[in-house]
DSSP file (Angstrom, degrees, kcal/mol; ACC not computed):
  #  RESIDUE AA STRUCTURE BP1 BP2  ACC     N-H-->O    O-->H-N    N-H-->O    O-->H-N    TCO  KAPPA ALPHA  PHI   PSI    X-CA   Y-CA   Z-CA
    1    1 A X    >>        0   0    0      0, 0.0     3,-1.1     0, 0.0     4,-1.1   0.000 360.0 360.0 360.0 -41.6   26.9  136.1   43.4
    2    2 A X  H 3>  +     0   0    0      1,-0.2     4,-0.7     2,-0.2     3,-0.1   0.866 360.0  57.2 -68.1 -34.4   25.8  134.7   40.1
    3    3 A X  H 34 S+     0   0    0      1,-0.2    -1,-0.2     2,-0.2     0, 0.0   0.603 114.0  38.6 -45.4 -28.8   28.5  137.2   38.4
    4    4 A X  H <> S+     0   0    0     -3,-1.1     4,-1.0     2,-0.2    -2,-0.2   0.343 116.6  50.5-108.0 -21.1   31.4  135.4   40.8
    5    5 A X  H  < S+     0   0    0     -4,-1.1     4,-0.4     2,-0.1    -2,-0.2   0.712 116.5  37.0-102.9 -28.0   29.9  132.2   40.2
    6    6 A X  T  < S+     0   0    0     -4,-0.7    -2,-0.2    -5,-0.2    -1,-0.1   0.254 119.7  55.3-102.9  11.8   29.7  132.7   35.7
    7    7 A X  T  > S+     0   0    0      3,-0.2     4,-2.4     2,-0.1     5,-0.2   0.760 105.7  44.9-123.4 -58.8   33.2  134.5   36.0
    8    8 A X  H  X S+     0   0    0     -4,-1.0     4,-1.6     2,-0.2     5,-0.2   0.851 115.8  48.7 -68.9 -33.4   35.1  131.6   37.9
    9    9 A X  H  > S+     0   0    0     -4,-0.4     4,-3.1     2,-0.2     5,-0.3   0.918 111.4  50.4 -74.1 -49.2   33.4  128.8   35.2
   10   10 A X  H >> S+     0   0    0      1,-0.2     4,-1.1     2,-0.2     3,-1.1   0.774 116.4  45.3 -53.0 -77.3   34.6  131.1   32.2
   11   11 A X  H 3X S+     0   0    0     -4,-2.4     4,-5.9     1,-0.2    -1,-0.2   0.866 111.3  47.2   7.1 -97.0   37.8  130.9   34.0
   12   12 A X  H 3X S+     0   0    0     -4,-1.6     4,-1.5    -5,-0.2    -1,-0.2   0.858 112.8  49.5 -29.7 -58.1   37.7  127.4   34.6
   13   13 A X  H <X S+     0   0    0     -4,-3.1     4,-1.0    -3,-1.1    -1,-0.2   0.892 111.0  49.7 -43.9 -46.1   36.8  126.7   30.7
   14   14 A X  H  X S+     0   0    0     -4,-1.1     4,-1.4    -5,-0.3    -2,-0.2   0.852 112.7  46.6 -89.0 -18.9   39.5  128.8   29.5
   15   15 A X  H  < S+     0   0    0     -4,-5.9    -1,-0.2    -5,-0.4    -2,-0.2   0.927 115.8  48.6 -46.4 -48.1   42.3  126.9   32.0
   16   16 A X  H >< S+     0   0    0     -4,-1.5     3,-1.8     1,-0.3    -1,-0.2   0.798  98.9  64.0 -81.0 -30.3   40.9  123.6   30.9
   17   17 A X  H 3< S+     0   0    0     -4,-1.0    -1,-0.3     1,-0.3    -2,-0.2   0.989  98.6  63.4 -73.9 -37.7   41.0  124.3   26.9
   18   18 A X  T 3< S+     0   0    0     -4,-1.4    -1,-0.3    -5,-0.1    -2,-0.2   0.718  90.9  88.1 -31.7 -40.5   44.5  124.4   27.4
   19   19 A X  S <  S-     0   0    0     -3,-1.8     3,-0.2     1,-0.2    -3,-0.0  -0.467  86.6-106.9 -54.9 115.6   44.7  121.0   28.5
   20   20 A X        -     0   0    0     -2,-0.2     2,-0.6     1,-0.1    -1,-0.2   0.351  62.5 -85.0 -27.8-161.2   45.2  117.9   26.7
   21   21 A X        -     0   0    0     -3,-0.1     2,-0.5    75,-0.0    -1,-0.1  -0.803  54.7-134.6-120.2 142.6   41.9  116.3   26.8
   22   22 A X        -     0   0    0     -2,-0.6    76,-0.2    -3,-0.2     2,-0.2  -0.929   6.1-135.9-122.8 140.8   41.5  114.3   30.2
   23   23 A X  B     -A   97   0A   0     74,-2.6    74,-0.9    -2,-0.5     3,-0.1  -0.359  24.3-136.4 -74.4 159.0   40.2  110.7   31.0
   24   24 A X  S    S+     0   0    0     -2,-0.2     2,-0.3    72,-0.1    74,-0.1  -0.145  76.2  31.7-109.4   6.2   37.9  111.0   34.1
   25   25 A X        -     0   0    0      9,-0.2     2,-0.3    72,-0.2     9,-0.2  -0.962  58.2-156.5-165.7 150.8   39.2  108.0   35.9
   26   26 A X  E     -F   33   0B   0      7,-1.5     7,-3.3    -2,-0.3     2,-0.3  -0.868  12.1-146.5-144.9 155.5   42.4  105.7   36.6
   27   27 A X  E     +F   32   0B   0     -2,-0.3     5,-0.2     5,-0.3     2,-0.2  -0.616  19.3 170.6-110.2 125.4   42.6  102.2   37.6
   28   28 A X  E >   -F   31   0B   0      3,-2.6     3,-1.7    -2,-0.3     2,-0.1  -0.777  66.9 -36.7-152.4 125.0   45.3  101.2   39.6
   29   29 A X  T 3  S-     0   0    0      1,-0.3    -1,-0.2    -2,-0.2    17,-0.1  -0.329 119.8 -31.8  44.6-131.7   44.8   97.6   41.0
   30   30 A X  T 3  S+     0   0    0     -2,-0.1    -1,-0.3    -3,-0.1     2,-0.1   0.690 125.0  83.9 -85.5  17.4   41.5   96.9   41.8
   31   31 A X  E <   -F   28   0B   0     -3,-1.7    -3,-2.6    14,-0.1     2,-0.3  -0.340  61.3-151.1 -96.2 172.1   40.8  100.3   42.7
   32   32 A X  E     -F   27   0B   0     -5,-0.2     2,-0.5    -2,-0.1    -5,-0.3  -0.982   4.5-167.6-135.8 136.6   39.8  103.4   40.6
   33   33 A X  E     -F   26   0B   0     -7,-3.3    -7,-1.5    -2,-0.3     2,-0.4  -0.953  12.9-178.0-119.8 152.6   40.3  106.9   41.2
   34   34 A X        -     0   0    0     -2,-0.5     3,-0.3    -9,-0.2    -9,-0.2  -0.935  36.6 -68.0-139.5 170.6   38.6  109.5   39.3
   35   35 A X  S    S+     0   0    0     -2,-0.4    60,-0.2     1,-0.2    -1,-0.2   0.360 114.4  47.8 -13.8 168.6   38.5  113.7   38.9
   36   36 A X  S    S+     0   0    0     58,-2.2     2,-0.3     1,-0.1    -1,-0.2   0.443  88.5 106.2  82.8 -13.4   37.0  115.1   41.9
   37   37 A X        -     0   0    0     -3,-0.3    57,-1.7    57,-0.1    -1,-0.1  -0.840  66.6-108.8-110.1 144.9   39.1  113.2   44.7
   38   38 A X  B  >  -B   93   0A   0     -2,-0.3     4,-3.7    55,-0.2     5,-0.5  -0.073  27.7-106.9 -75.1 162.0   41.8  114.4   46.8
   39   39 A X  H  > S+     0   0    0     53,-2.5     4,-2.1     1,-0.2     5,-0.3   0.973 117.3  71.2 -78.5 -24.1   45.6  113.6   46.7
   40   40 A X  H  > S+     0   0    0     52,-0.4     4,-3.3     1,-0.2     5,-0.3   0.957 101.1  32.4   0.2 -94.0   44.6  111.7   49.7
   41   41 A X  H  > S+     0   0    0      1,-0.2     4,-2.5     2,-0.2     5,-0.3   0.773 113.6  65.6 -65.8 -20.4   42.7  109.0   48.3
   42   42 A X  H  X>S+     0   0    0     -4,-3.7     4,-1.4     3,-0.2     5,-0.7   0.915 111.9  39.8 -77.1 -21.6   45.2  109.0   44.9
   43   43 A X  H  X5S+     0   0    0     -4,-2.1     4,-2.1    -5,-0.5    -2,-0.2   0.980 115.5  47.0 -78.6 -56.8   47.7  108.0   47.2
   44   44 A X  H  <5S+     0   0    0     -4,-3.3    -3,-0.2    -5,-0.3    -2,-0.2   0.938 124.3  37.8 -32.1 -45.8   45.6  105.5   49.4
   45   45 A X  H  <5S+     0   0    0     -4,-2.5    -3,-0.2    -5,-0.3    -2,-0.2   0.982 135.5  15.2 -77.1 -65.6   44.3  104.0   46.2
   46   46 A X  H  <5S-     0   0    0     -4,-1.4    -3,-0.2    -5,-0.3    -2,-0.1   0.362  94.1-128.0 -96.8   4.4   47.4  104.1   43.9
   47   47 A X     << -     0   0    0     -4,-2.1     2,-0.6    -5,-0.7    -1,-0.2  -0.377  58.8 -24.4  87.0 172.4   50.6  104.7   46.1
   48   48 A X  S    S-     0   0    0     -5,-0.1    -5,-0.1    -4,-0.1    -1,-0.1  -0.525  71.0-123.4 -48.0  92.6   53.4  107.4   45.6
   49   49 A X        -     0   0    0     -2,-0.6    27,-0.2     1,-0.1     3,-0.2  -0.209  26.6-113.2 -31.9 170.3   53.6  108.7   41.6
   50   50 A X  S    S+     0   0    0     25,-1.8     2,-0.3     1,-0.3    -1,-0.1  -0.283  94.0  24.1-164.5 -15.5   56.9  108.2   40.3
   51   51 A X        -     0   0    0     24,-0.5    24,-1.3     2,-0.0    -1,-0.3  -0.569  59.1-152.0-175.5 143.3   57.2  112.3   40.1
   52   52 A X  E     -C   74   0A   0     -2,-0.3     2,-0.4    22,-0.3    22,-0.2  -0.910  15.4-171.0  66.1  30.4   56.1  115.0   41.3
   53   53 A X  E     -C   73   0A   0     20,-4.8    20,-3.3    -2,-0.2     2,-0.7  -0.586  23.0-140.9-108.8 154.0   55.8  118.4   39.7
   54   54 A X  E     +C   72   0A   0     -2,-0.4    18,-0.2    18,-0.2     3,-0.1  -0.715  22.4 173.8 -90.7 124.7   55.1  121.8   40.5
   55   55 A X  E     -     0   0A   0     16,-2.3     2,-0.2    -2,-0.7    -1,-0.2   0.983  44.5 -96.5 -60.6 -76.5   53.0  123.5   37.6
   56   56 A X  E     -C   71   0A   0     15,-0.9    15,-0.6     2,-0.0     2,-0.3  -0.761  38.1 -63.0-173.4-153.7   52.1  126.9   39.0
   57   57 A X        -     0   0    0     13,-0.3     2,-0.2    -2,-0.2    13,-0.2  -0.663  24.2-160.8-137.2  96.6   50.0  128.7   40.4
   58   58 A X        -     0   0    0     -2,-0.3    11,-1.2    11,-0.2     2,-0.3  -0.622  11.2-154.0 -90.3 131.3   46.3  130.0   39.8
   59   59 A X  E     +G   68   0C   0     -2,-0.2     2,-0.4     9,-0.2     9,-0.3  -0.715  26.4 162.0-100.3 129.0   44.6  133.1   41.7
   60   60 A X  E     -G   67   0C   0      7,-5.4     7,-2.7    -2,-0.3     2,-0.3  -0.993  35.9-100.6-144.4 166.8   40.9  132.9   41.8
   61   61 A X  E     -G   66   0C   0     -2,-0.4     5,-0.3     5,-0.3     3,-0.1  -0.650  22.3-170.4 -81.1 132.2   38.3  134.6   43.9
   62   62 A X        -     0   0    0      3,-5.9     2,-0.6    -2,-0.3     4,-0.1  -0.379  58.7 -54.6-116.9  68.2   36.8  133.3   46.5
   63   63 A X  S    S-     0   0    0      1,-0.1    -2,-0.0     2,-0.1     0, 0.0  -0.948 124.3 -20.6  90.1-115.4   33.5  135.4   48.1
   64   64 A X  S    S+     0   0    0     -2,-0.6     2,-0.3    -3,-0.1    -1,-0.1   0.233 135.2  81.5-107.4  10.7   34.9  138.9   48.9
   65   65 A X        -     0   0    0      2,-0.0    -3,-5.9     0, 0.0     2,-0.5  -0.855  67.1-144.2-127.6 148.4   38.6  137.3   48.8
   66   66 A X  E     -G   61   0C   0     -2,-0.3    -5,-0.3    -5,-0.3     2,-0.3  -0.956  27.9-179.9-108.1 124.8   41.4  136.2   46.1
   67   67 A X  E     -G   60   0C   0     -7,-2.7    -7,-5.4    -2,-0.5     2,-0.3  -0.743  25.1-115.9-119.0 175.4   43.3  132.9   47.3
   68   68 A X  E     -G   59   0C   0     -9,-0.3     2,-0.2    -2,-0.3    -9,-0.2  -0.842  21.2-162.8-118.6 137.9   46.2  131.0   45.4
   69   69 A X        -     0   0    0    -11,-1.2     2,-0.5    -2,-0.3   -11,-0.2  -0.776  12.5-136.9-131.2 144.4   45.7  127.8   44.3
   70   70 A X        -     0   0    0     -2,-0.2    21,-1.3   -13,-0.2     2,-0.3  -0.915  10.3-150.7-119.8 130.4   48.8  125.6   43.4
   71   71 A X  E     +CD  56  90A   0    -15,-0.6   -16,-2.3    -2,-0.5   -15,-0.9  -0.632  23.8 170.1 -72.3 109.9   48.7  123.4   40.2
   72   72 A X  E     -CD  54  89A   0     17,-1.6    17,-1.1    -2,-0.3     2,-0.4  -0.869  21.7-142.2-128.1 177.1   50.8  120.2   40.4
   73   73 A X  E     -CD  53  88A   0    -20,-3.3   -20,-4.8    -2,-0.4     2,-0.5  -0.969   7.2-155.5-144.1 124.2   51.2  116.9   38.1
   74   74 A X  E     -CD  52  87A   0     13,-2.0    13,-3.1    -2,-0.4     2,-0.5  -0.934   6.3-147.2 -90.1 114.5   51.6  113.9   39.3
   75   75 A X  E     + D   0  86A   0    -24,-1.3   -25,-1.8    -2,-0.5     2,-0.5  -0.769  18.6 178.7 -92.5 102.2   53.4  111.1   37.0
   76   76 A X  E     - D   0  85A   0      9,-3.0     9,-1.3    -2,-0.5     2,-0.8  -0.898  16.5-149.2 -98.5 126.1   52.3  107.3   37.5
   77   77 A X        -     0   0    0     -2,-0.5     7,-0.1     7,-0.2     3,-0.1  -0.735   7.5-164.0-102.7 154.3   53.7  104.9   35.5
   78   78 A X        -     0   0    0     -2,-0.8     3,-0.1     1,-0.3    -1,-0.1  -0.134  43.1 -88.8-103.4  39.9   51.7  102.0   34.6
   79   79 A X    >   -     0   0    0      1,-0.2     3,-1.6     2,-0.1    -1,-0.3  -0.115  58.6 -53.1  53.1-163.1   54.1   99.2   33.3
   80   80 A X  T 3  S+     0   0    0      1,-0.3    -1,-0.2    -3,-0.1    -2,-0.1   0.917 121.4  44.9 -61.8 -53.9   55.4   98.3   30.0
   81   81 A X  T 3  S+     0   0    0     -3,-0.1     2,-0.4     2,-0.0    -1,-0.3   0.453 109.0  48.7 -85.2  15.5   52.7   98.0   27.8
   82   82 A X  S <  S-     0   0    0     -3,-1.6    -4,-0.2    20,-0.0     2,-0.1  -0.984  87.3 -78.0-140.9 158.2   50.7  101.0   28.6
   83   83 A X        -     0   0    0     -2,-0.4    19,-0.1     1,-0.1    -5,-0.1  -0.326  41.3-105.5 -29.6 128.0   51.3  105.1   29.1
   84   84 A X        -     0   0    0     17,-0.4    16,-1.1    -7,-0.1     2,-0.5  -0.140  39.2-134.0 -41.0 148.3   52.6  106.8   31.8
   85   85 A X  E     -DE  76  99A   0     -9,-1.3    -9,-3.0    14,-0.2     2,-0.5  -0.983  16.1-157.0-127.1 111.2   49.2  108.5   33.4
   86   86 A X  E     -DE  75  98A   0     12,-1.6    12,-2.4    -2,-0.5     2,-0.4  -0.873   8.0-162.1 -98.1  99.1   49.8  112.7   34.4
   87   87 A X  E     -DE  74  97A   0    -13,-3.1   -13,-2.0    -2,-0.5     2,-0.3  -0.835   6.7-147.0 -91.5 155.3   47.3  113.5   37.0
   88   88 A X  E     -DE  73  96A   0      8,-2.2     8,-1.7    -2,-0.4     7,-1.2  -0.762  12.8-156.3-121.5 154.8   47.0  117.2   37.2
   89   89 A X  E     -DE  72  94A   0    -17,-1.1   -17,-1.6     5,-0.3     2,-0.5  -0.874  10.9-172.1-148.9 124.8   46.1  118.8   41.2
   90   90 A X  E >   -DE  71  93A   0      3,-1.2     3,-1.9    -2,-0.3     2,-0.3  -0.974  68.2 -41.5-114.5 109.4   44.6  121.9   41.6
   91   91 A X  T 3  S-     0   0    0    -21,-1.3   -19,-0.2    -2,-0.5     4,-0.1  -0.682 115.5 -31.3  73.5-144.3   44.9  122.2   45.1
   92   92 A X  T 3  S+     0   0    0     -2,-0.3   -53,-2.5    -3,-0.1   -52,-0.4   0.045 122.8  80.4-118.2  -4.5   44.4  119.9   46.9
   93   93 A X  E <  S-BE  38  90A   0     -3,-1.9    -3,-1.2   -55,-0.2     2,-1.1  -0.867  82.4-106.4-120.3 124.5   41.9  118.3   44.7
   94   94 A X  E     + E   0  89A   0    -57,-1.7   -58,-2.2    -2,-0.3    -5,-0.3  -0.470  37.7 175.5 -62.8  96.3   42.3  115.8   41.0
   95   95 A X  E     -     0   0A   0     -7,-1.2     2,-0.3    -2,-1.1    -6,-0.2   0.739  59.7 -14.1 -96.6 -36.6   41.3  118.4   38.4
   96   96 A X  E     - E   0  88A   0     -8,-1.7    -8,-2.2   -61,-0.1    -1,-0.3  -0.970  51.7-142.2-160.3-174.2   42.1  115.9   35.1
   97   97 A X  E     +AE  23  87A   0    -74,-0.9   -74,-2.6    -2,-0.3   -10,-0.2  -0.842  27.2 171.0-157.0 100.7   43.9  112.7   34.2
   98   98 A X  E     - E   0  86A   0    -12,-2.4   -12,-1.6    -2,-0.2     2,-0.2  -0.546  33.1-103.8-118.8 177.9   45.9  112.4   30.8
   99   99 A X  E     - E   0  85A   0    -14,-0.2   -14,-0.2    -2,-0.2     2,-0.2  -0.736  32.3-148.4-106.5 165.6   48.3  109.9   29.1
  100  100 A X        -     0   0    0    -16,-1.1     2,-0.2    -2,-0.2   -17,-0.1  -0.434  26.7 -78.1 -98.7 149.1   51.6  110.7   29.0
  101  101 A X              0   0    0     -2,-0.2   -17,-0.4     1,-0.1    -1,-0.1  -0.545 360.0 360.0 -80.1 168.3   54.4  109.8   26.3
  102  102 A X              0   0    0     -2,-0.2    -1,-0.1   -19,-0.1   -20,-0.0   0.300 360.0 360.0 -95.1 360.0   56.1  106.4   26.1
């Protein structure tokens, strides 16, 4: 178990170094959502993104089993003065939260 358990974080690390570098939270009215929350609550808290895309897909072990995961990014924009905010979905779950270009 500890083998499956240090195999999926080395994983995990090498997915994320890919990645821009991610804020841990976004604000949207008075609310915040941050990493760790479901597209559930990003929609309760902040409403429908503005896009929609499908990344891919990632295979990982789970126990004695391999599931598919699907990777998506969600595009908010946040008005005029500020960056668009790309939250990234692994599953069903808010894996990071980057800015976007103008």
């Amino acid at each position: 178990m500890k083998k499956v358990t240090f195999l999926l974080t080395i994983a995990l690390f090498i997915i994320l170094c890919h990645v821009p570098v991610f804020a841990d939270s976004l604000r949207c009215g008075c609310n915040v959502v941050t990493t760790g929350d479901t597209k559930f609550d990003v929609i309760k808290t902040c409403g429908e993104p503005l896009l929609r895309e499908f990344v891919g897909v990632q295979t990982v072990k789970q126990g004695a089993s391999w599931t598919s995961i699907n990777i998506e990014q969600w595009t908010y924009d946040m008005g005029d003065c500020q960056f668009p905010k790309i939250l990234i979905f692994y599953g069903p779950t808010l894996a990071g939260i980057e800015y976007g270009k103008k």
